[in-house]
C-alpha positions in Angstrom: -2.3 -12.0 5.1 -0.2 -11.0 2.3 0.1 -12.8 -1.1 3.5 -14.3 -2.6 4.1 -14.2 -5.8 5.0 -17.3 -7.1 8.6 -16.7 -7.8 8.9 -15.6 -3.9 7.3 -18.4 -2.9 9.8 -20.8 -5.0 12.5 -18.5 -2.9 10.9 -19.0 0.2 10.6 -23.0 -0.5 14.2 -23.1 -1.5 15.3 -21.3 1.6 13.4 -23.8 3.6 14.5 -26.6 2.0 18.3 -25.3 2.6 17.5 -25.3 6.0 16.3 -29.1 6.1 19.3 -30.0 4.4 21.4 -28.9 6.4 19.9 -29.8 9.6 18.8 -26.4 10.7 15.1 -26.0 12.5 16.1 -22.7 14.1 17.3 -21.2 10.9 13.7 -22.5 9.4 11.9 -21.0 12.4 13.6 -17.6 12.1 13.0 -17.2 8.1 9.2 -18.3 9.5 9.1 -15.4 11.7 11.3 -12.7 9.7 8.0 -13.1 6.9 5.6 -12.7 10.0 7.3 -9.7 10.5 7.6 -8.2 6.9 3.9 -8.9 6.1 2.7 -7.3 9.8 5.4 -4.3 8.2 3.8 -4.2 5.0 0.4 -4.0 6.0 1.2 -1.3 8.9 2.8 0.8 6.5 3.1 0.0 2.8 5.0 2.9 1.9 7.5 2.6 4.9 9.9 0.4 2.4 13.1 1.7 0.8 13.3 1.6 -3.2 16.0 -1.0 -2.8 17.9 -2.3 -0.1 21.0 -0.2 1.0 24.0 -2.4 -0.5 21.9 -2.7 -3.8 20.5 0.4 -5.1 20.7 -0.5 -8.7 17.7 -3.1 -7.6 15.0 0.2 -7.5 12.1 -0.9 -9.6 8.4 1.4 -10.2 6.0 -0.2 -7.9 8.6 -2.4 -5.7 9.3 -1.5 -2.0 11.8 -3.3 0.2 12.2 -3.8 4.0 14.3 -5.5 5.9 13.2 -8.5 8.4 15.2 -10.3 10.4 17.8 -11.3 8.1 16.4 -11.3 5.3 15.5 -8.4 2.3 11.5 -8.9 1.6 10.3 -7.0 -1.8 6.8 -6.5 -2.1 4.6 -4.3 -4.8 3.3 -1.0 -3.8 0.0 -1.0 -5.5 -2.9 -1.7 -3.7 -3.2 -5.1 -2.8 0.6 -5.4 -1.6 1.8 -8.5 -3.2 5.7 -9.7 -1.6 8.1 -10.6 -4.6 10.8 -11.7 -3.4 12.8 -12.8 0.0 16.4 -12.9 0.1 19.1 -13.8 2.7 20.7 -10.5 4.1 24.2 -11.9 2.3 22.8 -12.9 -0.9 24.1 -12.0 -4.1 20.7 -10.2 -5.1 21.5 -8.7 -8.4 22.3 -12.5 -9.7 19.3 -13.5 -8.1 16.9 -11.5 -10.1 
């Protein structure tokens, strides 16, 4: 299992709660498995990531891969133990994020 940083984990929460909000188990379900997948990704292959995700290049930081799961853009360090820094819906604004 993969670590979370403790600002992805507040984005992770926040998604979730989102979610609950509004009523939406399956959208809670598929951000549930759309992690699954990034951390089975990021364990596979650490250096299989992109330096920033397509529509954002200006988001290419030393040491910080990104891959895409589900919908969602995971960011997770490329040192050894991989650590996942942030999760962001596909049609976030990212840069505003950050």
């Amino acid at each position: 299992m993969i670590e979370y940083a403790p600002k992805a984990t507040r984005q992770v929460v926040a998604l979730r709660h989102h979610y609950e909000t509004l009523d939406r188990p399956a959208a809670a379900r598929a951000l549930v498995a759309a992690l699954d997948e990034a951390e089975r990704r990021i364990e596979g292959n650490p250096s299989a990531g992109l330096a920033a995700p397509r529509p954002y290049p200006r988001l290419a930081r030393p040491g910080v891969a990104w891959i895409k799961a589900g919908r969602y853009w995971v960011s997770y360090t490329t040192t050894s133990p991989q650590v996942i820094v942030g999760v962001f819906y596909e049609t976030a604004n990212i840069p505003r994020r950050l």
